[in-house]
N, C-alpha and C positions, 0 to 999 in steps of 0.2 A: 711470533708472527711479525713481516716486517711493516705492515702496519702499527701495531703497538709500539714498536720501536722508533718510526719517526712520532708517533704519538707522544711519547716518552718524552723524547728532546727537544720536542717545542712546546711540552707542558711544562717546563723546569722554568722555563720566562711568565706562566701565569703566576697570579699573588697566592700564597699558601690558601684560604679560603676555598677558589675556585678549584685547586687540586685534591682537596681535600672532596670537594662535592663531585668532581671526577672518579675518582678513586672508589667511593660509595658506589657509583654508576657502575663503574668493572665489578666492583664486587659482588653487590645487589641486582643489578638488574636494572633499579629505579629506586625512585627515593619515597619512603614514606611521612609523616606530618612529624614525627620525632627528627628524619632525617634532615625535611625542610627548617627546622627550628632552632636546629644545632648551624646549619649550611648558613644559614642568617645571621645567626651569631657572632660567627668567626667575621664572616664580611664587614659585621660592626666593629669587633675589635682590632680588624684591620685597619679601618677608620680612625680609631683610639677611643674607641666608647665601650665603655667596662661590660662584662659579660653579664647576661640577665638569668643566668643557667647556674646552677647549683647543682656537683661543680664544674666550673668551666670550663667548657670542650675547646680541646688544644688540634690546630691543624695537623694530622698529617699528610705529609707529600706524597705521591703519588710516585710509583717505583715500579720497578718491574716485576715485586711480587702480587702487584695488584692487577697484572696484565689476566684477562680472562679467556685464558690463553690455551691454547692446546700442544698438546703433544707432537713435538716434528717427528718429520721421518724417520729420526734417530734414537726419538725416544716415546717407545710405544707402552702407553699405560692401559690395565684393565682390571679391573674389581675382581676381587673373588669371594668377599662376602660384605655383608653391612649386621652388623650384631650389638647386644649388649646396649639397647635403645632406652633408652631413660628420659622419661616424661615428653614422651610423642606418643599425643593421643592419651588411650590407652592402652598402645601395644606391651606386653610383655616384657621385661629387660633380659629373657633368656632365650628370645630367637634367633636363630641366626638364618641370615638369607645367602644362601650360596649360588656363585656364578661361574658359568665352565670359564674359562680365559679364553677361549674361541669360540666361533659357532652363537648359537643361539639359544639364550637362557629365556624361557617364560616363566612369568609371575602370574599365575591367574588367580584371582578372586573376584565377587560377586559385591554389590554397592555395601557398603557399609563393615568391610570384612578386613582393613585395615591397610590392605593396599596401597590407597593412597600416602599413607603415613611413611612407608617406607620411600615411595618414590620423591615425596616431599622435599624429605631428606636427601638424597640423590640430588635433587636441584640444586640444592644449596650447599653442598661440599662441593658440585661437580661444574658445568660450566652450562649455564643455561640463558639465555637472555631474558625471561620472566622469572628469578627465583622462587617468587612468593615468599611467603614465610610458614616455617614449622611451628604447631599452638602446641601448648601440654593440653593436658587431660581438663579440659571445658569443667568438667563434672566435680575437681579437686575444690577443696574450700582454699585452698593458700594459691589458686590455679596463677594471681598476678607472679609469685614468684617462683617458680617451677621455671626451671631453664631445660630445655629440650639439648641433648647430646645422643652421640651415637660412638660405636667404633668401625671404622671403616679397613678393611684388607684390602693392600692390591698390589701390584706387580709392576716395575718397570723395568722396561725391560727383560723380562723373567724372572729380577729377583724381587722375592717376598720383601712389603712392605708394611707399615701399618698406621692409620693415623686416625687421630681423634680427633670429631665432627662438635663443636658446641653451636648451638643456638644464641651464645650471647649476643648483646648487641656488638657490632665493630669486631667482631670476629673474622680470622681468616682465614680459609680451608687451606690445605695445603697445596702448594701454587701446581703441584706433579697429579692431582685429583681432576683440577681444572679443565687438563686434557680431557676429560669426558665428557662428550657434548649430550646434552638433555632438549629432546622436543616435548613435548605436551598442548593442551589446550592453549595453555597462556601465552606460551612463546610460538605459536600460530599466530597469534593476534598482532606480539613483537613484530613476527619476520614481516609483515603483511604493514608496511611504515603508513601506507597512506589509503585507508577505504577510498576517497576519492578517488585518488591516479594509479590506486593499485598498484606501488609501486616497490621496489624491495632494495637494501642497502647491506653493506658490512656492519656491525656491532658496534664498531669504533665510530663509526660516521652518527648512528644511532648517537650515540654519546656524547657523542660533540655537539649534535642538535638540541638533544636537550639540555647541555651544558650552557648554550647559547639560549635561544628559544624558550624551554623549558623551564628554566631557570629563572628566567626574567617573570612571564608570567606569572609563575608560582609566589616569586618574592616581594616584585614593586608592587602589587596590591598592598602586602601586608606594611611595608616601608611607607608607603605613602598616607592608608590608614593612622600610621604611627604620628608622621609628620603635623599631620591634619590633627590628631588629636592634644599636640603640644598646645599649652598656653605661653604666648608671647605676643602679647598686648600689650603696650608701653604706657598707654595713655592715661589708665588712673597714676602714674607717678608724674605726669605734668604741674600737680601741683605742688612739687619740689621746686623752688624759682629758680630758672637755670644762671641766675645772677650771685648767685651766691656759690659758699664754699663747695656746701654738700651739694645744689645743682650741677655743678663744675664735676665732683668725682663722679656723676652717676650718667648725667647728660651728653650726647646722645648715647642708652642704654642699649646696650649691642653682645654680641659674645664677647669682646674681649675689654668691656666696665670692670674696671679694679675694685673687683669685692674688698679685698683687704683694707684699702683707703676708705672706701663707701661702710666698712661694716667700725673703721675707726673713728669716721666721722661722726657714726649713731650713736656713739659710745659718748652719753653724759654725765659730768662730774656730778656729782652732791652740790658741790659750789653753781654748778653751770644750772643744773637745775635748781636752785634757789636764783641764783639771778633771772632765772625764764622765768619765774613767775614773781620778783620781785619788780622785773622792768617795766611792765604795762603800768603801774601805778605812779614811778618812777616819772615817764610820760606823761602819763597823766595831767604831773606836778610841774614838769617843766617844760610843757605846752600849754599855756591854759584855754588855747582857743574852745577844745574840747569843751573842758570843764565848763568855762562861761557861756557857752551856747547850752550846755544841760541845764545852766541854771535861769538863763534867760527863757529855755524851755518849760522847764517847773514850775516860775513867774504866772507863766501866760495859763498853765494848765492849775493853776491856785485861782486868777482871776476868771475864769469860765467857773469855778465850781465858785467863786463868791456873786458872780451872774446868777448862777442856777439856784442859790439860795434866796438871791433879793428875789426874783421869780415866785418863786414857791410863798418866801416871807409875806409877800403884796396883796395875795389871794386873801391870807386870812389873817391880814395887819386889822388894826382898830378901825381908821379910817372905811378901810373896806367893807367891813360889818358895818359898819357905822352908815354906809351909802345903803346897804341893803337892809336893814333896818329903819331906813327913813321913807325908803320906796314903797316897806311893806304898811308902814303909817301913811303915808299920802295916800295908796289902794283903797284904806280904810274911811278916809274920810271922802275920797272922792264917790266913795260906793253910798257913802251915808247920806250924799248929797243928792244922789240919784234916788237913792230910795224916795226922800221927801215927795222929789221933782213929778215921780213915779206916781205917786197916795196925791200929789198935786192935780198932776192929768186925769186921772181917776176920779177925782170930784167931780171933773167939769162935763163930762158925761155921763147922761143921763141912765145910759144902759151901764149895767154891771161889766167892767173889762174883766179878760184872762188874767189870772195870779201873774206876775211877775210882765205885766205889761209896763214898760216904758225902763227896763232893767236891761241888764246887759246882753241875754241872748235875744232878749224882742230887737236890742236896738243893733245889733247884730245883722237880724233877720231883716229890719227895715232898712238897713243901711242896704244892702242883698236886694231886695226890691226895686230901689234907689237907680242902682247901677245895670238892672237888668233893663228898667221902663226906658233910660236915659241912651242907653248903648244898643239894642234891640226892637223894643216892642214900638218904644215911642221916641224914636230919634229925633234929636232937636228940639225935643219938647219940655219944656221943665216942669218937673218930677214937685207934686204927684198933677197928671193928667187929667183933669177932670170932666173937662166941658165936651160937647158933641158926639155922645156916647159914648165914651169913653170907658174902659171896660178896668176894672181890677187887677193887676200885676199879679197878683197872689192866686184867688178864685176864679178870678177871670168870668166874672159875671160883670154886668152894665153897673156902674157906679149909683147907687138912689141919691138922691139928696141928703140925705141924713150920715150915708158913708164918704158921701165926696166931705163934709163938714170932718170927720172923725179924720179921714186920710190927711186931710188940709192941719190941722194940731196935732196931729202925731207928727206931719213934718215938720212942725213950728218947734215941736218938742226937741226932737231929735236933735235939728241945728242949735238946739239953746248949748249954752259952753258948760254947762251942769253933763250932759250927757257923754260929751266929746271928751271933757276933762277924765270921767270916770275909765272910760274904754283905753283915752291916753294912760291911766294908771295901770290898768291891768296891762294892756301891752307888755311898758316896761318893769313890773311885776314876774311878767314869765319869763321875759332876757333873765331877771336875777337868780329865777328857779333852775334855769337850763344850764345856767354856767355854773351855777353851783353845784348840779350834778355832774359837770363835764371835766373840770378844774381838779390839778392833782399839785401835793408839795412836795413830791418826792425829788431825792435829786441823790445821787451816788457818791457816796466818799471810798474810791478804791485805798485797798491793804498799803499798796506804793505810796498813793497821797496822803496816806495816815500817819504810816510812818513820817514820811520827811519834816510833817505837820510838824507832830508830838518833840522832830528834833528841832525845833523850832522855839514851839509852848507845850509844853508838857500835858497838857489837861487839853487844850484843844481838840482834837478828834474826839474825846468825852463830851465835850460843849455841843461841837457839831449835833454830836449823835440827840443828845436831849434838846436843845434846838428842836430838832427836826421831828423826834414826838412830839413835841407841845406843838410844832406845826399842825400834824393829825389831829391831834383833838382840840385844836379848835376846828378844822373843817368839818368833824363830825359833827363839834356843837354847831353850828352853822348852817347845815344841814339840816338838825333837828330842829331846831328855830322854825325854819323856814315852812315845815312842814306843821309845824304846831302852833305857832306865833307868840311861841314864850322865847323873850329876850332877857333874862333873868338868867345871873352866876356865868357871865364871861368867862370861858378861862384865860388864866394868864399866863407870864413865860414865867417859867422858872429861872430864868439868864438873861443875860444881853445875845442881843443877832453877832454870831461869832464872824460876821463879814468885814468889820471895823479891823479884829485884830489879824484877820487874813491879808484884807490890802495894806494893811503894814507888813507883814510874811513879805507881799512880791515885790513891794519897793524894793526891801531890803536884797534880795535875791539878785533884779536886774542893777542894784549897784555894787555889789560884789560881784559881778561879770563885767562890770563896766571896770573894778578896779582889775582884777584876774588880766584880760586885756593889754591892761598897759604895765604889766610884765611879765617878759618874753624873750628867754635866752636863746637863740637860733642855734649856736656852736653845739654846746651840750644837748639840745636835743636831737640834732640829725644825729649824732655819736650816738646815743642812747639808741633810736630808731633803728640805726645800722646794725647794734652790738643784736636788739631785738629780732630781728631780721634776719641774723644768723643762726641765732638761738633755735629761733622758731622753723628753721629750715633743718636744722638737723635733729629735731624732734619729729617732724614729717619723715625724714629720712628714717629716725628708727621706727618709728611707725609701719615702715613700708619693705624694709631691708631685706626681710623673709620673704615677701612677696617678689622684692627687686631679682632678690639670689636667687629664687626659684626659674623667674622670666630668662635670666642672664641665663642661668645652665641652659633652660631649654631652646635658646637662640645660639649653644654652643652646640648641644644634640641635634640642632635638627641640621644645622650647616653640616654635621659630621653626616647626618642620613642622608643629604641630600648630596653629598660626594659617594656615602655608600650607593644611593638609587642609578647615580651615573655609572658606577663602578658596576652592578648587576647589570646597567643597559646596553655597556658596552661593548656588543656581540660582535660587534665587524670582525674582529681581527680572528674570533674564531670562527665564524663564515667563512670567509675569505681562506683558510686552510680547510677548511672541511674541504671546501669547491679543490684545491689541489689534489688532495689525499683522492677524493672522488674518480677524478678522472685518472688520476695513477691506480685505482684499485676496481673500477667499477668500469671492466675492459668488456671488449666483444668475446673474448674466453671465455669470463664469468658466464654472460650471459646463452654462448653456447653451450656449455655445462648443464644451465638451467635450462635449455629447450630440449639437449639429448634426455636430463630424468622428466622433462613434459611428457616427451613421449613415451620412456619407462611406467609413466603413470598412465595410458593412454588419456594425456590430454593433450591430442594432434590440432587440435582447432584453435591452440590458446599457441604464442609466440613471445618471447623477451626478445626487447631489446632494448642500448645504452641509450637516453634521450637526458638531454639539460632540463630541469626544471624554471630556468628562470631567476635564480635563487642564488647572487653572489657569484654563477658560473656553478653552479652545486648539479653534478652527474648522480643519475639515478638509474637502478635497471628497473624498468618499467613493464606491463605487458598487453599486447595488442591479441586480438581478434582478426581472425581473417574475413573480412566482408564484412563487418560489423558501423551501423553509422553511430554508433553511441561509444559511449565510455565504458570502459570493461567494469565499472563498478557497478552500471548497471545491468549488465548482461550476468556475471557469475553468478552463480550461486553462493550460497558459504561456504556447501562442501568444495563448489570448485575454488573459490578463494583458500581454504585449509589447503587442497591440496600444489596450489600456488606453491604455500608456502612450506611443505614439504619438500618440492621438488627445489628449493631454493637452500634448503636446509642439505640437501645432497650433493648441490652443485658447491658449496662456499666446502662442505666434508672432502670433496674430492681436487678440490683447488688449494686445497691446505694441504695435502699429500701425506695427511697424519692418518696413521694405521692403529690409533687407540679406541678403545670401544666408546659405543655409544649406546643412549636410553632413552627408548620411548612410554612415554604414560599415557596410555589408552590413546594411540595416532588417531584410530577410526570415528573416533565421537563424531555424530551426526552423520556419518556416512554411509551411501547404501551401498549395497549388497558389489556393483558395479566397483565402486571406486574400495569398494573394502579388498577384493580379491587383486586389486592393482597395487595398493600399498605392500596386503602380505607378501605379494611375491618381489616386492624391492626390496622389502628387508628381509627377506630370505635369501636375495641375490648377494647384498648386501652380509651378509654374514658368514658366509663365504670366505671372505678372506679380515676377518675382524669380528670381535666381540660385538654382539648385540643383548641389548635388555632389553624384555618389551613388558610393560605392566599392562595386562586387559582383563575388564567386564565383560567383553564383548564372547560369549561362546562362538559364536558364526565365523568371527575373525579368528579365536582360538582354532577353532578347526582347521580354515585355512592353510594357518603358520604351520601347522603338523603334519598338513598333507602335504603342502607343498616339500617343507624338510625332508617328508618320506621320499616324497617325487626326487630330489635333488641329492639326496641319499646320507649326509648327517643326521642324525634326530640330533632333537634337541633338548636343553636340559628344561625339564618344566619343576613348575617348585606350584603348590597350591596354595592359598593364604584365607585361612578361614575365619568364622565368628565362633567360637566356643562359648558355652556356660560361663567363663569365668572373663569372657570379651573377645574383641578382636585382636587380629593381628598374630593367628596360629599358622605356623609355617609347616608343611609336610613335603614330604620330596612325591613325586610322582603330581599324574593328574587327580584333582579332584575325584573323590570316591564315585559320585553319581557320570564322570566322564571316563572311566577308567577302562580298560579292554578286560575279556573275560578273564584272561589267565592272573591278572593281578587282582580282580574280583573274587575270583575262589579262594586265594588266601584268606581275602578279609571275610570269607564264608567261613573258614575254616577257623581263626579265630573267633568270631564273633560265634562258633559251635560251641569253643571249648569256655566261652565265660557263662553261655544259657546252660549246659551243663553243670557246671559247680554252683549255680544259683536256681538249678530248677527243683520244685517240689510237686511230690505225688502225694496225694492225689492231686490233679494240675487247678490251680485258681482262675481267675482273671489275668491277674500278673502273665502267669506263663501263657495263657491263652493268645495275650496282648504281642508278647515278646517272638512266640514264635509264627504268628501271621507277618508280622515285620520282618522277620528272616526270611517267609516264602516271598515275599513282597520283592523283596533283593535280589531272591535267587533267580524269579521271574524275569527280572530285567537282564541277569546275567545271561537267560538263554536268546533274548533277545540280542543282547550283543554279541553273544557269541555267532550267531546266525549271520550277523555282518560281517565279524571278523574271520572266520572260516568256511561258511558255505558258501557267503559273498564275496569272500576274500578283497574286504575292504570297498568293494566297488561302490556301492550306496554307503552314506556313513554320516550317522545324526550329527547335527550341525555344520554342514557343509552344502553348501546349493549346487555342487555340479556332481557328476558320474565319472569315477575313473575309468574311463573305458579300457585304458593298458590293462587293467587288472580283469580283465573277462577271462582272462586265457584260465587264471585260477578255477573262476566259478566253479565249484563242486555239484556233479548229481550227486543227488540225494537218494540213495537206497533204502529198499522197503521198511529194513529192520531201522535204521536209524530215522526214517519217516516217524515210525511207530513209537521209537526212545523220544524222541522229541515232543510227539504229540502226548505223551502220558507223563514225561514230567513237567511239562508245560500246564496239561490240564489239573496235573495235583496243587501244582504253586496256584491255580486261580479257586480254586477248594478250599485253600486255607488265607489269603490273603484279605485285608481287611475292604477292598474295593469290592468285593460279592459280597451281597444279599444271601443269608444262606435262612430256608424254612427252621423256626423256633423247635419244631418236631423233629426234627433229626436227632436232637444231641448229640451233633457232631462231635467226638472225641477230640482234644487235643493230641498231638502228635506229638513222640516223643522223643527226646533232641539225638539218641541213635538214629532212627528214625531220619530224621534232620538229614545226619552225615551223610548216610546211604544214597541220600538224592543228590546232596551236594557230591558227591565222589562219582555220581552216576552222571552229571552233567558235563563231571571234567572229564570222564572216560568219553565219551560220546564226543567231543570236540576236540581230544586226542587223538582219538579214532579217525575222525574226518582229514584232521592236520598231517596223519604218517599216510594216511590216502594217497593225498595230493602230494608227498614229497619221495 
């Protein structure tokens, strides 16, 4: 076709990849998710990114045996059988399907009876624009590896040919099969490009859109996924110093960083790594700024922990006991002196005082009085108040004379320095109680400060530590003193206060910093520094090197996907042809073709015509409505959308001028009765001068196709395709037993006599009861059809919705005697068949399979009879 032909030679300038995914398209139809996987593949490797496919799928170009292509005027191909099926379905591998090479061959079967399987097949060796795919046997346990084949006959030109169909993947039928064009459900959906615009194209154009379009979408998702998933982050290797050697090979880290250099620089000696970890110290040694600030650091933290001792030491030094032990004697004698003062006051009044009058909580309480008379009750007035009724601070009753006299020496008392002295004692008595519960010796000698100690004075941090027990027990004794007031068995130290030999520790410290200091070789140590500095940068480096190589490849992948993602996106240039090809092939011809079989189909109200989409300059045949204000997607139906694209599948057959057969798999799906009788009678038109295959479930449609062939005067070759006991996919030549005419009915009476004969038994069982109601059951129906076929002569006819009226002239009377022959073996077949109810009392007899024949022979004489009537 000379579409594929310029297809052909402006494909040879796409990159192998995209022809590759072309070529699929002619072959397939469409691509499936293995197709997409592999078509993405190549694209990468096109790129130079190694293939992820095990093993790696290699482009092929796209050629002219990939054209899906038909048959020219010169070279006319047609099936004459499809046989010898292996693992499709579960059909049989011993049927064979036979096709006349002219005229019209029917395939009938009923849902699930294997039909399908064979026309599947037919797609996929033959030229379909939906191929789908052939499954093996679902039900097999090895079913993933079961490759489906078939063998195919057929004729070019006349002469016998023969070729073999496999299911593998990338397979290719033989390019002379191709000529056979195949409609069905799926490639309705094909022809029909656009539900919106309703719009219909060539196959090649098909192709090219989704070569373009298709393509992209399908791919730069999964590309760009890809992209997005790389890791190529640079930034944990910034702490490579880009000053150095190994900075320099890795910095800035890109695709094209010299692994080779970066992975020689990680690479350290024995030697190199003993110097990396010999230099710091090295440094150390010949910088001593370092070192003398550690030690002037050390100093300072020796002198804070010889602070925290003398602290602690002070609490419970001698002296210190010594002060609190003096306080707790002074309390005593100041208390001793009060008491006297107390048993003094106590004499000198006459009345008996309270126990512990003129003691410390009386003089407490009176001092309390004191401050309330002077600040409140009796302002200004000096305490105690006695004169012009003056009333008691305490009781608050009138002062008598004898109480003003008592208040007057209890204040005399109180002010004496006997009273004041004591109360001063106990005061500072509870400061020494408080702090001595409040006061701690503890002080920290960390592990780091012990050590440096010990390298110091060897026994020290042992000093310390005892030290600072004998601290604790004396604050315990100390304590308990206080609380008991035995000052008896001081403890003592066991040692000297180790703070003496500490502050010689830090002199010595900050003047070995002081000496460290004042030498200082600047040359040798920036050298050292530097060598350090390199060391340590290429220890980072191999540190990081597997992570480096990792970042680097994948900033070399993703540059390579993201020339592949431009490479998938860059559909202009096949736009841009599609839109020529378009207008050179998608003429006003096409589209009168396709409105002469609109009207073959009577759909007079529906119109094609050429219209631009918009689209790069891209020509489409489209279809309008007459009078319609809407868009034909939403006025059609589906059946009128199917037959769209029917009628569009007969306009591109007849603008091809190829006279090879063609195959329909069930045309009428979803169609009614109206548009059914339109289709059969185009492919009966249509068969006429060309092979036709038609596969149907449809009985109503079957019928159709048979009257009309009658009407038109071919018959045609019908083949049955049944479900047997052992599965589907059984082939028998004629129609179906239950659609069959009476004269090839009584054969299968006449055998089905002579098998219940050799298996029947007298006296009769069940069994035979069973067997021979189901033979009257048959026979019953066969006088029904014979009734159609010769007293109606055809005119009424099951499964057909019209009346042949031509055929009236036949109708037969019906004469009395054969009235009577009818109505008596009619009524015997309803006597023995399993559809009556027949009363338990009878004991009906079975009937014996002579018997049988007698009626069977007596049906076919009676409708032989009628037939030499009328002839």
């Amino acid at each position: 076709m000379a579409i594929y032909e310029e297809l052909l030679a402006w494909a040879n300038r796409l990159p192998p990849w995209r022809q590759d995914a072309l070529r699929r398209l002619c072959v397939q139809g469409e691509w499936d998710d293995a197709d997409l996987s592999e078509i993405l593949d190549l694209a990468k490797q096109h790129q130079g990114l190694d293939s992820a496919l095990a093993p790696a799928p290699q482009p092929i170009p796209f050629d002219r045996d990939h054209f899906p292509a038909e048959a020219t005027q010169d070279a006319a191909v047609v099936l004459t059988s499809l046989h010898t099926l292996v693992n499709v379905g579960k059909i049989p591998n011993n049927q064979t399907l036979e096709f006349q090479p002219q005229g019209l061959t029917i395939a009938y079967g009923g849902n699930g009876t294997g039909k399908s399987g064979y026309a599947r097949v037919l797609k996929q060796a033959c030229r379909a624009r939906s191929p789908g795919t052939v499954h093996a046997n679902a039900y097999d346990p090895n079913f993933s590896q079961l490759t489906p084949s078939a063998t195919i006959d057929f004729e070019l030109n006349g002469t016998p040919d023969q070729a073999p169909w496999s299911g593998q993947r990338g397979q290719v039928s033989r390019h002379e099969l191709r000529g056979i064009r195949v409609f069905d459900d799926d490639c309705a959906r094909h022809y029909l490009q656009s539900r919106e615009a309703a719009t219909f194209q060539p196959a090649a154009l098909t192709h090219l859109q989704q070569l373009a379009n298709g393509l992209s979408q399908a791919l730069s998702p999964r590309l760009q996924a890809e992209v997005t998933g790389l890791t190529v982050d640079v930034t944990p290797f910034n702490v490579i110093p880009a000053d150095t050697d190994a900075g320099r090979a890795v910095h800035p880290i890109n695709a094209t960083t010299n692994l080779a250099r970066a992975h020689a620089l990680a690479e350290l000696t024995v030697e190199e790594q003993a110097e990396l970890a010999r230099l710091p110290q090295e440094i150390s040694e010949a910088d001593p700024t370092a070192k003398a600030t550690l030690l002037d650091n050390t100093a300072t933290r020796v002198d804070e922990l010889v602070n925290a001792i003398g602290n602690a030491a002070s609490v419970v030094s001698d002296a210190a006991i010594d002060t609190v032990q003096s306080a707790h004697r002074r309390l005593q004698d100041a208390e001793e002196a009060e008491r006297a003062a107390s048993a003094l006051l106590q004499a000198e009044d006459t009345t008996q005082l309270l126990p512990g009058t003129g003691q410390g909580p009386w003089a407490l309480l009176f001092n309390a009085a004191r401050k309330y008379s002077t600040g409140t009750a009796y302002p200004e007035q000096a305490f105690p108040v006695t004169s012009g009724g003056a009333q008691c601070v305490l009781c608050q009753q009138e002062l008598k004379p004898e109480a003003k006299d008592r208040m007057q020496r209890f204040d005399r008392y109180v002010r004496d320095t006997t009273s004041e002295a004591a109360q001063a004692a106990r005061n500072a008595w509870q400061k020494h109680v408080r702090d001595a519960g409040q006061v701690t010796v503890t002080f920290t000698l960390s592990p780091v400060m012990a050590d440096s100690l010990r390298g110091r004075i060897e026994t020290l941090p042992d000093d310390i530590r005892t030290f600072q027990e004998d601290l604790l027990t004396r604050l315990e004794w100390l304590r308990t003193a206080i609380v008991n007031g035995d000052w008896q068995d001081r403890p003592r130290y066991r040692g000297t206060n180790p703070a003496a030999s500490m502050r010689l520790i830090a002199d010595n410290l900050r003047a070995e910093a002081t000496a460290l200091r004042a030498n200082l070789n600047a040359t040798a140590l920036a050298a050292k520094r530097l060598r350090l500095k390199e060391l340590d940068a290429r220890r980072l480096l191999s540190e990081h090197i597997d992570s480096i190589a990792l970042v680097v490849g994948n900033l070399g992948r993703k540059l390579k996907l993201q020339r592949c993602l431009e490479d998938i996106g860059d559909t202009r240039p096949i736009t841009l042809f599609a839109g020529q090809l378009a207008k050179t092939y998608i003429s006003e011809a096409l589209a009168g073709r396709m409105n002469n079989e609109l009207r073959k189909l009577d759909l007079y109200h529906i119109r094609a015509e050429v219209s631009s989409t918009g689209n790069a300059g891209s020509v489409r045949l489209g279809i309008r409505l007459s009078g319609s204000r809407l868009d034909p997607h939403l006025v059609l139906s589906e059946a009128e959308q199917r037959m769209c694209a029917l009628a569009y599948f007969f306009a591109e057959l007849d603008q091809s001028g190829s006279s090879s057969g063609i195959v329909f798999d069930d045309p009428v799906s979803s169609l009614d009765h109206n548009h059914r009788t339109a289709v059969a009678r185009r492919i009966v038109e249509e068969s006429s001068s060309r092979q036709v295959i038609v596969f149907t479930h449809d009985a109503v449609f079957f019928g159709e196709l048979t009257t009309l062939c009658g009407d038109a005067g071919p018959e045609p070759s019908i083949k049955s395709i049944s479900y047997r006991a052992d599965g589907p996919g059984y082939i028998d030549a004629g129609l179906p037993y239950d659609m069959r005419r009476h004269r090839e009915r009584i054969n299968q009476h006449r055998a089905d006599h002579q098998r219940i004969a050799a298996n029947f038994n007298n006296p009769p069982g069940d069994e035979e009861r069973l067997t021979i109601r189901n033979s009257y059951d048959d026979l019953r129906v066969t006088i029904e059809v014979g009734i159609e076929d010769t007293i109606l002569n055809k005119t009424v006819v099951r499964f057909r919705d019209n009346i042949s009226v031509g055929r009236l002239n036949g109708v037969m009377i019906v004469q009395d005697e054969e009235y009577r022959e009818v109505q008596r073996l009619h009524d015997k077949c309803c006597r023995n068949v399993r559809a009556h109810s027949h009363a338990a009392g009878q004991q009906r007899a079975v009937t014996q399979p002579a018997e049988l024949l007698q009626d069977i022979e007596a049906v076919n004489a009676l409708f032989q009879g009628i037939s030499r009537r009328r002839n």
